[in-house]
C-alpha positions as CSV (number, residue, x, y, z in Angstrom):
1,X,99.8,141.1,80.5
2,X,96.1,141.6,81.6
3,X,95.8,139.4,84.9
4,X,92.6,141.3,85.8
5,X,90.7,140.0,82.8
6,X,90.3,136.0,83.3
7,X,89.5,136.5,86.7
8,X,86.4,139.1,85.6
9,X,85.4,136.3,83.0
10,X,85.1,133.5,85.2
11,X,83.5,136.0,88.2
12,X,81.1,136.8,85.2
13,X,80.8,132.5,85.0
14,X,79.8,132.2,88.2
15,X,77.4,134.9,88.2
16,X,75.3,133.5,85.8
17,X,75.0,130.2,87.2
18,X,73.3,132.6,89.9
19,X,76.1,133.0,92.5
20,X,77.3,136.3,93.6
21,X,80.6,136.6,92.3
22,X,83.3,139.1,92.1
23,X,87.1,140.1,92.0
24,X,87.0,143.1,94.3
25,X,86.5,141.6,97.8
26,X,85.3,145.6,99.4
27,X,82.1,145.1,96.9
28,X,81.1,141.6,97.9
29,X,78.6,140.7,100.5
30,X,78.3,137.4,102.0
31,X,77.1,135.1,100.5
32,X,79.1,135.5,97.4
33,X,82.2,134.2,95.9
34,X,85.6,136.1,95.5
35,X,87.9,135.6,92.4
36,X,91.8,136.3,93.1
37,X,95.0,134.6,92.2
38,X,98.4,133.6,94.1
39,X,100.8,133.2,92.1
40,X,101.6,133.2,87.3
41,X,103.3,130.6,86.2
42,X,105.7,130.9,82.9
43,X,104.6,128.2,80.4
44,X,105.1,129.2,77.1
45,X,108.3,131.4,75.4
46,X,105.6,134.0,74.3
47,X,105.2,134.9,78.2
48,X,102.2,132.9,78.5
49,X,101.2,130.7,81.3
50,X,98.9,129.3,84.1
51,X,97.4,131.7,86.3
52,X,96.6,130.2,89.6
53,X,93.1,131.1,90.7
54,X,91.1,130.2,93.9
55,X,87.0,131.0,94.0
56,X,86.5,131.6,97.8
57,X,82.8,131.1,98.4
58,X,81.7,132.5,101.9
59,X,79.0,133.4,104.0
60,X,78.3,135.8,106.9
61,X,79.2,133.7,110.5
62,X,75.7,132.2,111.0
63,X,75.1,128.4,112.9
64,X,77.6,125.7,111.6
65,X,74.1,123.5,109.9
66,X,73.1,126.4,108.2
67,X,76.5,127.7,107.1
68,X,77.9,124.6,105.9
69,X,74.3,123.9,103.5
70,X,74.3,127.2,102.5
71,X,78.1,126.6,100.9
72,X,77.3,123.6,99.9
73,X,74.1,124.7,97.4
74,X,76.9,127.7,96.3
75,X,79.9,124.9,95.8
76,X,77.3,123.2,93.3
77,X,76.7,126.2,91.4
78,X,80.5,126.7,91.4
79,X,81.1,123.4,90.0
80,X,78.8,123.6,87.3
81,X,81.0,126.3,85.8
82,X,84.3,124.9,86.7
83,X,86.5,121.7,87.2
84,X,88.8,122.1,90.4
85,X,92.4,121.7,89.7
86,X,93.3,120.2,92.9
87,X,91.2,119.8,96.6
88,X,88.4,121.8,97.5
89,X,89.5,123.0,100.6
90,X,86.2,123.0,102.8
91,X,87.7,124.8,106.2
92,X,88.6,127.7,104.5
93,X,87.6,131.1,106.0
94,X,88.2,135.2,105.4
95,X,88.8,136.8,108.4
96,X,87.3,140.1,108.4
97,X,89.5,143.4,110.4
98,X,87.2,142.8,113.2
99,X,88.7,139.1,113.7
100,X,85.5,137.7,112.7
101,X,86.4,134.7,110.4
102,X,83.4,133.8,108.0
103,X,83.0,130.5,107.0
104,X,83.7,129.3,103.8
105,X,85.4,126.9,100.6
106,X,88.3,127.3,98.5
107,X,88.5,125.9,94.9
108,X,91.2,125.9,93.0
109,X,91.1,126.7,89.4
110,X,94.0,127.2,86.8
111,X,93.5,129.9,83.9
112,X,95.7,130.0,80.9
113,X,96.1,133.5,79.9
Protein backbone atom coordinates (compact mmCIF):
# COMPACT_ATOMS: atom_id res chain seq x y z
CA UNK A 1 0.00 0.00 0.00
CA UNK A 2 1.58 3.31 -1.20
CA UNK A 3 0.80 5.79 1.80
CA UNK A 4 3.48 8.22 0.45
CA UNK A 5 1.55 8.83 -2.79
CA UNK A 6 -1.85 10.82 -1.74
CA UNK A 7 0.03 12.78 0.46
CA UNK A 8 2.65 13.98 -2.58
CA UNK A 9 -0.70 14.59 -4.70
CA UNK A 10 -2.42 16.83 -2.41
CA UNK A 11 1.24 18.59 -1.38
CA UNK A 12 1.34 18.99 -5.25
CA UNK A 13 -2.59 20.64 -4.71
CA UNK A 14 -1.51 22.98 -2.56
CA UNK A 15 1.43 23.97 -4.47
CA UNK A 16 -0.39 25.11 -7.22
CA UNK A 17 -2.75 27.15 -5.61
CA UNK A 18 0.70 29.00 -4.74
CA UNK A 19 1.46 27.62 -1.20
CA UNK A 20 4.65 26.03 -0.30
CA UNK A 21 3.83 22.56 0.26
CA UNK A 22 5.47 19.41 1.03
CA UNK A 23 5.63 15.94 2.84
CA UNK A 24 9.20 15.97 4.03
CA UNK A 25 9.26 18.45 6.92
CA UNK A 26 13.70 18.77 6.75
CA UNK A 27 12.97 20.44 3.07
CA UNK A 28 10.29 22.99 4.09
CA UNK A 29 10.90 26.57 5.08
CA UNK A 30 8.50 28.56 6.82
CA UNK A 31 6.05 29.66 5.45
CA UNK A 32 4.97 26.53 3.85
CA UNK A 33 2.61 23.78 4.56
CA UNK A 34 3.59 20.11 5.74
CA UNK A 35 1.52 17.06 4.50
CA UNK A 36 1.68 13.94 7.04
CA UNK A 37 -0.79 11.45 8.37
CA UNK A 38 -1.64 9.85 11.94
CA UNK A 39 -3.24 7.10 11.72
CA UNK A 40 -5.08 4.31 8.15
CA UNK A 41 -8.20 3.33 8.78
CA UNK A 42 -9.59 -0.22 7.23
CA UNK A 43 -12.73 0.51 5.22
CA UNK A 44 -13.14 -1.78 2.59
CA UNK A 45 -12.29 -5.89 2.41
CA UNK A 46 -9.85 -5.11 -0.49
CA UNK A 47 -7.51 -3.33 2.28
CA UNK A 48 -8.70 0.00 1.41
CA UNK A 49 -9.46 2.84 3.60
CA UNK A 50 -9.31 6.43 4.93
CA UNK A 51 -6.05 7.80 5.44
CA UNK A 52 -6.05 10.49 7.99
CA UNK A 53 -4.18 13.58 6.86
CA UNK A 54 -3.46 16.94 8.52
CA UNK A 55 -1.95 20.04 6.27
CA UNK A 56 0.16 22.02 9.01
CA UNK A 57 0.59 25.40 7.60
CA UNK A 58 3.34 27.47 9.62
CA UNK A 59 5.44 30.35 9.68
CA UNK A 60 8.78 31.35 11.21
CA UNK A 61 7.95 32.96 15.04
CA UNK A 62 7.46 36.63 13.88
CA UNK A 63 4.78 39.26 15.95
CA UNK A 64 1.33 37.53 16.73
CA UNK A 65 -0.57 40.46 13.97
CA UNK A 66 1.71 39.48 11.37
CA UNK A 67 1.84 35.76 12.00
CA UNK A 68 -1.71 35.08 12.46
CA UNK A 69 -2.56 37.31 8.73
CA UNK A 70 0.15 35.65 7.22
CA UNK A 71 -1.75 32.06 8.10
CA UNK A 72 -4.74 33.27 7.46
CA UNK A 73 -3.91 34.39 3.51
CA UNK A 74 -2.13 30.52 3.42
CA UNK A 75 -5.46 28.89 5.24
CA UNK A 76 -7.41 30.44 2.10
CA UNK A 77 -5.18 29.09 -0.37
CA UNK A 78 -5.50 25.75 1.61
CA UNK A 79 -9.17 25.82 1.45
CA UNK A 80 -9.45 26.40 -2.08
CA UNK A 81 -7.97 22.96 -2.63
CA UNK A 82 -9.61 21.19 0.10
CA UNK A 83 -12.71 20.69 2.36
CA UNK A 84 -11.65 20.12 6.18
CA UNK A 85 -12.96 16.96 7.59
CA UNK A 86 -13.32 18.20 11.03
CA UNK A 87 -12.01 21.76 12.99
CA UNK A 88 -9.36 23.75 11.83
CA UNK A 89 -7.28 23.84 14.70
CA UNK A 90 -5.90 27.47 14.69
CA UNK A 91 -3.36 27.13 17.96
CA UNK A 92 -1.42 24.60 16.41
CA UNK A 93 2.39 24.94 16.43
CA UNK A 94 5.75 22.75 15.33
CA UNK A 95 8.20 23.02 17.80
CA UNK A 96 11.54 23.11 16.37
CA UNK A 97 14.82 21.08 18.46
CA UNK A 98 15.69 24.38 19.61
CA UNK A 99 12.21 24.66 21.63
CA UNK A 100 11.25 27.41 19.38
CA UNK A 101 7.54 26.68 18.60
CA UNK A 102 6.42 28.35 15.16
CA UNK A 103 3.12 29.35 14.91
CA UNK A 104 0.69 27.79 12.90
CA UNK A 105 -3.00 25.81 11.70
CA UNK A 106 -3.87 22.37 11.43
CA UNK A 107 -6.53 20.99 8.89
CA UNK A 108 -7.68 17.94 8.82
CA UNK A 109 -8.26 16.08 5.60
CA UNK A 110 -9.34 12.44 4.92
CA UNK A 111 -7.81 10.61 1.79
CA UNK A 112 -9.17 7.42 0.43
CA UNK A 113 -6.48 5.41 -0.88
Amino acid sequence: MDILAPLEDLAQQLREAGLSAGVDPTKLNPPCAWVHCDRFEVDTLAGGGTLHAQIDLTVPSWKLSRAMAELGEMLDLALSVVTPDGQVQLDTGIELENKTILPGFRIPVNLEI
